[in-house]
Backbone atoms as SQL, in Angstrom:
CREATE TABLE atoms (id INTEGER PRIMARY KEY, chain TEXT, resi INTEGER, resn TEXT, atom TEXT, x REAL, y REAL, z REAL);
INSERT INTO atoms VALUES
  (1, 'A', 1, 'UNK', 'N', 0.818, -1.192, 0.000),
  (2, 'A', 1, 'UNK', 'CA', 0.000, 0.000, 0.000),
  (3, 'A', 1, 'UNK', 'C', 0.872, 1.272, 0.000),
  (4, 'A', 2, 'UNK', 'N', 2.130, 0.907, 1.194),
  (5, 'A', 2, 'UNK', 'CA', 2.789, 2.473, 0.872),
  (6, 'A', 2, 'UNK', 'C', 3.445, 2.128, -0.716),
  (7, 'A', 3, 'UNK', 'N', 4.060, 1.864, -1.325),
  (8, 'A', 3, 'UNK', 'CA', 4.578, 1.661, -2.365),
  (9, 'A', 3, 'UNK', 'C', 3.541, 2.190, -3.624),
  (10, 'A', 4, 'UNK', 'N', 2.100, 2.255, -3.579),
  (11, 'A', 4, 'UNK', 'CA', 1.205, 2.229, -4.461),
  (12, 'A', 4, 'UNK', 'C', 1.405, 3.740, -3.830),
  (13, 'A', 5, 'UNK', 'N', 1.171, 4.166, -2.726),
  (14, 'A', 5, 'UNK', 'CA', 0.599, 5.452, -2.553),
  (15, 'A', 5, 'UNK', 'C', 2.342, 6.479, -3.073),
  (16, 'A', 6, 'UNK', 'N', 3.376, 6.005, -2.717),
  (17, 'A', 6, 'UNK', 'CA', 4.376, 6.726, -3.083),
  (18, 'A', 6, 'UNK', 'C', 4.292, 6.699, -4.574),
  (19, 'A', 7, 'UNK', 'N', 3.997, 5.815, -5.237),
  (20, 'A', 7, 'UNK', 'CA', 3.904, 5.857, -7.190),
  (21, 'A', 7, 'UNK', 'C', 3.032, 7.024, -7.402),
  (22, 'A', 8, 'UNK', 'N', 1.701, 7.083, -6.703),
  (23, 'A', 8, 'UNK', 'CA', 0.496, 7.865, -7.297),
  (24, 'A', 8, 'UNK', 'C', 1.094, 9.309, -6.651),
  (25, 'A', 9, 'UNK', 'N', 2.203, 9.326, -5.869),
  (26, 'A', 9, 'UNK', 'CA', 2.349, 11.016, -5.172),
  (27, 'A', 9, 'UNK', 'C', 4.018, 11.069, -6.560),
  (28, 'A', 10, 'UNK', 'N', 4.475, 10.499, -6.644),
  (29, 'A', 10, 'UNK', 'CA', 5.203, 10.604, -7.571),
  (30, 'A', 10, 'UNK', 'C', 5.000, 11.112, -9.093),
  (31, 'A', 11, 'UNK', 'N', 3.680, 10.233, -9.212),
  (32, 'A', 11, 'UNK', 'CA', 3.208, 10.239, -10.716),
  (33, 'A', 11, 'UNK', 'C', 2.916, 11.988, -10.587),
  (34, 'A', 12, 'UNK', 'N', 1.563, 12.213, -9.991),
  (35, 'A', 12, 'UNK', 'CA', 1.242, 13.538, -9.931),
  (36, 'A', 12, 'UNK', 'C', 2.326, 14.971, -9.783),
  (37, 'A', 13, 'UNK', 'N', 3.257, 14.993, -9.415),
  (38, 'A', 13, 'UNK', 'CA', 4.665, 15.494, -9.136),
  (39, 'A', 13, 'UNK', 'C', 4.996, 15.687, -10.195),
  (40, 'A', 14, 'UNK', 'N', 5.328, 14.045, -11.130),
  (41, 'A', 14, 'UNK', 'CA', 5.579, 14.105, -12.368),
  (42, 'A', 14, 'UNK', 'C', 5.151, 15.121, -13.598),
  (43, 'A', 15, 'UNK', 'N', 3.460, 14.678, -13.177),
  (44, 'A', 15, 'UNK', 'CA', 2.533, 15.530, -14.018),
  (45, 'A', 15, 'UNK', 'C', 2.550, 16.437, -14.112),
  (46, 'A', 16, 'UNK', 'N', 2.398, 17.589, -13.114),
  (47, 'A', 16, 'UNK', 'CA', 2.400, 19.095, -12.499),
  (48, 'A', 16, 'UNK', 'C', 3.709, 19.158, -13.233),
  (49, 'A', 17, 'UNK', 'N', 4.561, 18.871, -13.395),
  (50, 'A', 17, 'UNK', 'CA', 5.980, 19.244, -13.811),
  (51, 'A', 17, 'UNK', 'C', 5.741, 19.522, -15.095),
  (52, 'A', 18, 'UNK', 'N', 5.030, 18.608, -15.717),
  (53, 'A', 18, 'UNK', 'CA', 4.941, 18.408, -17.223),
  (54, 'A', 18, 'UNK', 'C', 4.050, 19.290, -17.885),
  (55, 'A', 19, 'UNK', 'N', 2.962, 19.545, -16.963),
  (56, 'A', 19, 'UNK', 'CA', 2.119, 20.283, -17.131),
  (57, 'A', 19, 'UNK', 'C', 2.372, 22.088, -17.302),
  (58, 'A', 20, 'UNK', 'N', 3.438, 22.268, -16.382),
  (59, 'A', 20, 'UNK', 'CA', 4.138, 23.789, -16.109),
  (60, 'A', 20, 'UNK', 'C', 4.984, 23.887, -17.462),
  (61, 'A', 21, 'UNK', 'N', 5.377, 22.864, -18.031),
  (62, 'A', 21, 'UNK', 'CA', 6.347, 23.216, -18.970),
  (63, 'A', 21, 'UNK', 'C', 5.696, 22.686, -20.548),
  (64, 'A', 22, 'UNK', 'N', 4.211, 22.633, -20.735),
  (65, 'A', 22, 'UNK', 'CA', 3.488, 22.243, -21.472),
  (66, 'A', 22, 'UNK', 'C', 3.017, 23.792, -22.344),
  (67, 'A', 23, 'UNK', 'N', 3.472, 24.199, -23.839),
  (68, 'A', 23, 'UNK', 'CA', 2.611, 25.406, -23.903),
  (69, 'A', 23, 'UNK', 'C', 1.526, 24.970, -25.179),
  (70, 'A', 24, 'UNK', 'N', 0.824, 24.820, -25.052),
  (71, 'A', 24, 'UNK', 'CA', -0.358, 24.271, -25.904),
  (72, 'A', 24, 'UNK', 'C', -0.536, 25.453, -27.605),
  (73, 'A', 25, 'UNK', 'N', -0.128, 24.150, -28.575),
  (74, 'A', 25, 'UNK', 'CA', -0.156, 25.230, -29.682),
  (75, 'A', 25, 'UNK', 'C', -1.752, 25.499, -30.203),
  (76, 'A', 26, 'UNK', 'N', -1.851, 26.555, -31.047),
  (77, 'A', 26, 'UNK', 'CA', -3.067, 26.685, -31.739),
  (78, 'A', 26, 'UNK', 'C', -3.817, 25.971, -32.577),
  (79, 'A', 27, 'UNK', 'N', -4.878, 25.930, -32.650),
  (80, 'A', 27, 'UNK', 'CA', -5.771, 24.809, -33.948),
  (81, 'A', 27, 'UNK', 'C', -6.370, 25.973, -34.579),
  (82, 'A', 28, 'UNK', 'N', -5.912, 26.053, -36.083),
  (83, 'A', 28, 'UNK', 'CA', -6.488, 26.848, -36.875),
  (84, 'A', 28, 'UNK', 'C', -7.803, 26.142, -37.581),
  (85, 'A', 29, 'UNK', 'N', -9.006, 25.947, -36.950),
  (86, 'A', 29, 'UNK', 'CA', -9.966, 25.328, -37.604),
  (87, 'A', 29, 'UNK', 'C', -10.952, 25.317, -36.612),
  (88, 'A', 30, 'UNK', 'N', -12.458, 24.474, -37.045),
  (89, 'A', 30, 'UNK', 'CA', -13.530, 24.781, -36.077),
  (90, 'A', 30, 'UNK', 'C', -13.197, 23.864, -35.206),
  (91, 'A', 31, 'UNK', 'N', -14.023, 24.138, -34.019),
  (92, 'A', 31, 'UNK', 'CA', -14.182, 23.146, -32.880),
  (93, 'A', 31, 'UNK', 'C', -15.669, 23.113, -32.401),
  (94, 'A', 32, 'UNK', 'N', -16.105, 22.024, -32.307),
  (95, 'A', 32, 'UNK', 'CA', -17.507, 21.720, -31.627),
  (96, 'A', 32, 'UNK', 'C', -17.209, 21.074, -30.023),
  (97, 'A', 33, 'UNK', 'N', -17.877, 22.079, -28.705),
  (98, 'A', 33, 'UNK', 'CA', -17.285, 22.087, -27.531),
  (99, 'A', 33, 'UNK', 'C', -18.655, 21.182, -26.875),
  (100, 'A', 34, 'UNK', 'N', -18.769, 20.093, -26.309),
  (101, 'A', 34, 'UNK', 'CA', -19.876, 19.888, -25.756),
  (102, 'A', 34, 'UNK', 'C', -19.203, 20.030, -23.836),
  (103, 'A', 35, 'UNK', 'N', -20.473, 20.969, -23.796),
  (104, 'A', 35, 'UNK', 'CA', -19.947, 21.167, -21.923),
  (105, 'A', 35, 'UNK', 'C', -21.417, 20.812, -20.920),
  (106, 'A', 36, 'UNK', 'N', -21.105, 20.325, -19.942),
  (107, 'A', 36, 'UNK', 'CA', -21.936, 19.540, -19.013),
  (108, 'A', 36, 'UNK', 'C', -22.494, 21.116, -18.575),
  (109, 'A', 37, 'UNK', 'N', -23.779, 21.322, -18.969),
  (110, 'A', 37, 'UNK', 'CA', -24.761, 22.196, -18.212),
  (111, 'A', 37, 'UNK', 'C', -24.703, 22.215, -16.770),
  (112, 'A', 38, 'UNK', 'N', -24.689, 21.350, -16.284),
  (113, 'A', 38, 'UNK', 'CA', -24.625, 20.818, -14.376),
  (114, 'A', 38, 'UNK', 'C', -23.889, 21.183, -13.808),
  (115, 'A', 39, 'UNK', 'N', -22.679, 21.545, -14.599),
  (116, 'A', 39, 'UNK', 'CA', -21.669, 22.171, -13.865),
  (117, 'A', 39, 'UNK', 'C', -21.786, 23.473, -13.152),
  (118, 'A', 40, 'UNK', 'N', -21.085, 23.774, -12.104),
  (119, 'A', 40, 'UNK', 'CA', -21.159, 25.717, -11.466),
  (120, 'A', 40, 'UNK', 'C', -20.927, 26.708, -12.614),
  (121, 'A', 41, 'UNK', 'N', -19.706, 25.732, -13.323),
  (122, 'A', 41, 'UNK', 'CA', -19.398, 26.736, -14.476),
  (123, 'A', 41, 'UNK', 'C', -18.846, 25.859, -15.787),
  (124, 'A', 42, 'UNK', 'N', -19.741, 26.112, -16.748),
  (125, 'A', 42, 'UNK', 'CA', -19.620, 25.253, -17.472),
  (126, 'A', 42, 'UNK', 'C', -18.560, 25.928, -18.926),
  (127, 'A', 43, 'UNK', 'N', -18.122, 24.974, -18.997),
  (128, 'A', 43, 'UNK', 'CA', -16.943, 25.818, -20.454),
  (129, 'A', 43, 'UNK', 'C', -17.813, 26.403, -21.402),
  (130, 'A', 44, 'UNK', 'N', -17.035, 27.312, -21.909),
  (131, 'A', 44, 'UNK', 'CA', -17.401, 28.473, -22.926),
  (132, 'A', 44, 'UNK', 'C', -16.279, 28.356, -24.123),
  (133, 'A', 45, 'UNK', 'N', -17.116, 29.118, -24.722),
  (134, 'A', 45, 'UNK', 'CA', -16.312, 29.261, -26.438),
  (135, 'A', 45, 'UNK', 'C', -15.063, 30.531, -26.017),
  (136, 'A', 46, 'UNK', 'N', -15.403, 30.998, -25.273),
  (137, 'A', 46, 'UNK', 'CA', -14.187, 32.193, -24.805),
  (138, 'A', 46, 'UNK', 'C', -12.949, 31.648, -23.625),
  (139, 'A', 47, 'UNK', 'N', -13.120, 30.768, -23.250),
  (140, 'A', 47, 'UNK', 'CA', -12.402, 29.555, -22.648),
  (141, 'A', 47, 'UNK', 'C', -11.408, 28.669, -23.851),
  (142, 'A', 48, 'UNK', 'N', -11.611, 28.784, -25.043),
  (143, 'A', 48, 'UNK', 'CA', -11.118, 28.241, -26.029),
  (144, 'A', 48, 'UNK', 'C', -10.523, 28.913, -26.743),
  (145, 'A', 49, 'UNK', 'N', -11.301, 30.231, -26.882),
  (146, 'A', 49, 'UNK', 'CA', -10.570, 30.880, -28.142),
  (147, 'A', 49, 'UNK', 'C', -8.486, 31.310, -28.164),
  (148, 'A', 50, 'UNK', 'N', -7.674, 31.696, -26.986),
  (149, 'A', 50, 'UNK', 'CA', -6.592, 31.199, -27.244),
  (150, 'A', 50, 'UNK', 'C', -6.115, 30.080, -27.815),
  (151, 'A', 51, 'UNK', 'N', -6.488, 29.237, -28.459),
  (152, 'A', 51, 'UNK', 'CA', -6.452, 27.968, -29.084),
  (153, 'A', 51, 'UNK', 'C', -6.880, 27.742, -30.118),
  (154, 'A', 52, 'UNK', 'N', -7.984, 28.171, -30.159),
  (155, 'A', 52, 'UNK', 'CA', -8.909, 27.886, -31.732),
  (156, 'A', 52, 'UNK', 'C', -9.112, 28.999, -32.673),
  (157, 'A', 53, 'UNK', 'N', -8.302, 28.560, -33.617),
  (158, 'A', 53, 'UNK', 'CA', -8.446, 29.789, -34.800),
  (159, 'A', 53, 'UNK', 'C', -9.755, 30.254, -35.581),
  (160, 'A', 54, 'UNK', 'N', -10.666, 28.977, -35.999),
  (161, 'A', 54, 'UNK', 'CA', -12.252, 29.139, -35.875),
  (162, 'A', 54, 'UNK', 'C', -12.737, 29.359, -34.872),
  (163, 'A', 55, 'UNK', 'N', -13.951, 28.808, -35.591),
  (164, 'A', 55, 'UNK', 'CA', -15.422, 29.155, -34.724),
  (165, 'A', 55, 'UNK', 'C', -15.692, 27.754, -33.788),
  (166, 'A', 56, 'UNK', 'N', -15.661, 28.024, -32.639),
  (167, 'A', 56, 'UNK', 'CA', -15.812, 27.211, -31.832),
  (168, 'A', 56, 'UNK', 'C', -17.759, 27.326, -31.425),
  (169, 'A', 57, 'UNK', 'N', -18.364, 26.537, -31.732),
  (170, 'A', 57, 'UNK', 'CA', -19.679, 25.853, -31.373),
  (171, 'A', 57, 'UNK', 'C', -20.165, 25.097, -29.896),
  (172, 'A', 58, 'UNK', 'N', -20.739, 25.918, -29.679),
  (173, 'A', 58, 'UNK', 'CA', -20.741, 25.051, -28.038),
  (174, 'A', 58, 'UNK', 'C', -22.529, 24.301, -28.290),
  (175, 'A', 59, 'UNK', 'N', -22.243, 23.189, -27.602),
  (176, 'A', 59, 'UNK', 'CA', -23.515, 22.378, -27.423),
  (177, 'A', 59, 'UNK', 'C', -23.276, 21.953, -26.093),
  (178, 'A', 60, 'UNK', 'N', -24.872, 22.128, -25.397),
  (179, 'A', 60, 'UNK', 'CA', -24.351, 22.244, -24.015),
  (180, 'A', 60, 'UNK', 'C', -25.586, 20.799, -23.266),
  (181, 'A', 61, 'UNK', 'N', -25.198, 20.182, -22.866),
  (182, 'A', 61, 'UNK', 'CA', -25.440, 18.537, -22.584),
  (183, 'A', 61, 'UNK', 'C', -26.172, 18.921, -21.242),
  (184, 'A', 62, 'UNK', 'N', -27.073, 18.391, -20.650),
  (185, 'A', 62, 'UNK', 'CA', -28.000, 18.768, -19.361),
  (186, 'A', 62, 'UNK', 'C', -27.690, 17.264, -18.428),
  (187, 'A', 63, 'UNK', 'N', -26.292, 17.928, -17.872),
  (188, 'A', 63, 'UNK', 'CA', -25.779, 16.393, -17.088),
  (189, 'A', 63, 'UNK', 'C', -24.931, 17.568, -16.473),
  (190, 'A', 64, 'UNK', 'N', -23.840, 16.332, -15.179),
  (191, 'A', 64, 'UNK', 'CA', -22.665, 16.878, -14.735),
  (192, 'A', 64, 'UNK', 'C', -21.419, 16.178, -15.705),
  (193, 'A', 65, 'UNK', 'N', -20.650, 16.951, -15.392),
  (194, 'A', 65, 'UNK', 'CA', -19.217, 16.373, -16.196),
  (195, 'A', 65, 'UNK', 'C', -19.089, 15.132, -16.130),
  (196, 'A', 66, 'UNK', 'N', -18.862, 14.314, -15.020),
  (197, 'A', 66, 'UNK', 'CA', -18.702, 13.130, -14.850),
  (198, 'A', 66, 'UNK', 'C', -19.861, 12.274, -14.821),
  (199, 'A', 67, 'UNK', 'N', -20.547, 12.804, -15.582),
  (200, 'A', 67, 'UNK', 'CA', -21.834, 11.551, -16.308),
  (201, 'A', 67, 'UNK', 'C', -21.832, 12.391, -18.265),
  (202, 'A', 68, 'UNK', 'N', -21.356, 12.599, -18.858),
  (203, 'A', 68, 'UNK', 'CA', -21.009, 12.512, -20.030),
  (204, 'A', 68, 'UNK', 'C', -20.797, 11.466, -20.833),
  (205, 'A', 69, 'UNK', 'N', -20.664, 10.592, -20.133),
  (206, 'A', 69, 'UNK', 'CA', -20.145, 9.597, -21.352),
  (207, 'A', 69, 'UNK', 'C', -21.399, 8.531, -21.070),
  (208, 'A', 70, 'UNK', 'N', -22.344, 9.281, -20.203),
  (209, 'A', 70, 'UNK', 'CA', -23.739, 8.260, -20.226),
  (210, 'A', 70, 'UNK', 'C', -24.840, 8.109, -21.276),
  (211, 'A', 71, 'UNK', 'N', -25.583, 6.890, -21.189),
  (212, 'A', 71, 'UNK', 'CA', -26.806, 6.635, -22.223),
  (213, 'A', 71, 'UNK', 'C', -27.009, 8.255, -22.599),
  (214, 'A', 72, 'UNK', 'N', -27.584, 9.063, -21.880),
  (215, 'A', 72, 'UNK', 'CA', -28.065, 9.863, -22.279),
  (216, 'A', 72, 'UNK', 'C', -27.991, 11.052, -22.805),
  (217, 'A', 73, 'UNK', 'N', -26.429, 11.324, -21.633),
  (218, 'A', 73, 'UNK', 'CA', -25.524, 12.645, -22.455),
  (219, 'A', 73, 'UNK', 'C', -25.251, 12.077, -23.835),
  (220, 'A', 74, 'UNK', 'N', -24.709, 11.098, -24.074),
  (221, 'A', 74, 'UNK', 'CA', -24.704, 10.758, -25.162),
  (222, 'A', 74, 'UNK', 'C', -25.135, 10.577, -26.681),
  (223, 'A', 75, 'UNK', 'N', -26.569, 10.556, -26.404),
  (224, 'A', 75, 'UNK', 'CA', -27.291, 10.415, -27.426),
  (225, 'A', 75, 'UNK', 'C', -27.564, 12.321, -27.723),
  (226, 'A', 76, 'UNK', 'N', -27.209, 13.328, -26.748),
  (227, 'A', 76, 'UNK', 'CA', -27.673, 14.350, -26.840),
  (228, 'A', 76, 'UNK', 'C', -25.884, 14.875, -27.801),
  (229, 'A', 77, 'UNK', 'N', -25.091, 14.419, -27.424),
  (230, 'A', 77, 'UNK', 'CA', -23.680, 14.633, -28.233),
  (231, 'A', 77, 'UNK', 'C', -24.057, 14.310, -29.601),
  (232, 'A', 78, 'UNK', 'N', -24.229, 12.732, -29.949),
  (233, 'A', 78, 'UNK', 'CA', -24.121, 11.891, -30.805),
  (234, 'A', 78, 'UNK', 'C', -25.062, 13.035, -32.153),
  (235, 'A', 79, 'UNK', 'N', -26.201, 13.716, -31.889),
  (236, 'A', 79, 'UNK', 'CA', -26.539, 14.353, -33.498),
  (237, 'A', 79, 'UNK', 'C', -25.606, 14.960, -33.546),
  (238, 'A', 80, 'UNK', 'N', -25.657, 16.046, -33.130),
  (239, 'A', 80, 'UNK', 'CA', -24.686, 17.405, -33.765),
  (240, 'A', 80, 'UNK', 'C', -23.484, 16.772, -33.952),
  (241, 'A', 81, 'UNK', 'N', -23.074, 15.384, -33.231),
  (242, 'A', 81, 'UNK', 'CA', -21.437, 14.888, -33.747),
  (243, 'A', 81, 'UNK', 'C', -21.707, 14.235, -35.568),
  (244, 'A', 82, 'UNK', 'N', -22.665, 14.003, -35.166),
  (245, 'A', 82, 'UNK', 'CA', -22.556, 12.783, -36.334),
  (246, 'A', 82, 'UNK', 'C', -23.219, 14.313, -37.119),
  (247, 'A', 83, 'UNK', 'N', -23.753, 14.831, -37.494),
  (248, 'A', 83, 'UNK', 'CA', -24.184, 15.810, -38.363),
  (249, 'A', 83, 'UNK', 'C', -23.331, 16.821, -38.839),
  (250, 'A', 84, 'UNK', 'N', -22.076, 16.878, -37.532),
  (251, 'A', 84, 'UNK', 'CA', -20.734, 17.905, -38.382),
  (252, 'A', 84, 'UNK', 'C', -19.966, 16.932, -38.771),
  (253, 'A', 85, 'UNK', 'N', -19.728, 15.281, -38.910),
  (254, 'A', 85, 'UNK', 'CA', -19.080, 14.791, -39.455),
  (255, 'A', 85, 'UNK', 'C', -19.556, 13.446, -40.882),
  (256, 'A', 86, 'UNK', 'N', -20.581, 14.242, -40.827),
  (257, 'A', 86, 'UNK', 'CA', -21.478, 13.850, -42.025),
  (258, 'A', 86, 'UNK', 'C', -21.004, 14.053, -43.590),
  (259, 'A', 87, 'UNK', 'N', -20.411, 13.410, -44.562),
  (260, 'A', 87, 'UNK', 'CA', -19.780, 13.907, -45.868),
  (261, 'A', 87, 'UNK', 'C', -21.183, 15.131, -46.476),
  (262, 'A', 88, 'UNK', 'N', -20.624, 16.169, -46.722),
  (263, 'A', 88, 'UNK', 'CA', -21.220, 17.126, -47.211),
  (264, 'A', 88, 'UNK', 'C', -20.960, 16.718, -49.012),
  (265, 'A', 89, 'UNK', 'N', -22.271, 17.218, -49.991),
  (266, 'A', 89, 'UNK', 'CA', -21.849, 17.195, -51.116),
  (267, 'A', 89, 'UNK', 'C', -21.481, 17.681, -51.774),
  (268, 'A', 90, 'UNK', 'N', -20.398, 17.234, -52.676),
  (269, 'A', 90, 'UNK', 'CA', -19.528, 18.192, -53.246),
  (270, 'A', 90, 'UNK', 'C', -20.146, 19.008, -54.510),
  (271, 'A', 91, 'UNK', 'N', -19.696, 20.156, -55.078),
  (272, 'A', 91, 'UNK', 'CA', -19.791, 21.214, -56.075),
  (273, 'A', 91, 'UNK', 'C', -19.587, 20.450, -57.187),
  (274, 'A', 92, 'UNK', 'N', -20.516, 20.051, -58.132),
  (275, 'A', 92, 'UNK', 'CA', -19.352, 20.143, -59.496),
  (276, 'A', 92, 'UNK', 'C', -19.064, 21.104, -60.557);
């Protein structure tokens, strides 16, 4: 047990380290943001924009963060995912 708990105070140490010396480059393109409504404060498109050179789209899921990946948040993700990654038709 101490051995497990010294790895997990190590790891995190690790992380924070990695994290301070992490500078996150830009994405010149859109982003579709889905953020948990439930939250106190739920992410915003102005929370992103240092990062995103488009238009960032927020769709906002009526859950907490850590139920997102449920039946139901899910199916509320799944249109607008599958509808911006839908082949559009081309011009001829």
């Amino acid at each position: 047990m101490e051995r497990t708990l010294a790895t997990l105070v190590e790891t995190h140490r690790n992380n924070v380290m990695l994290q301070g010396a992490h500078t996150p480059a830009s994405y010149d393109g859109d982003m579709l943001l889905f953020v948990a409504a439930g939250e106190e404060r739920p992410g915003t498109a102005e929370d992103w924009k240092p990062y995103v050179g488009g238009t960032v789209t927020v769709h906002s899921v009526p859950c907490e963060h850590r139920e997102m990946l449920r039946r139901d948040a899910l199916r509320q993700i799944a249109a607008p995912l599958n509808a911006e990654l839908r082949p559009r038709p081309t011009r001829a």
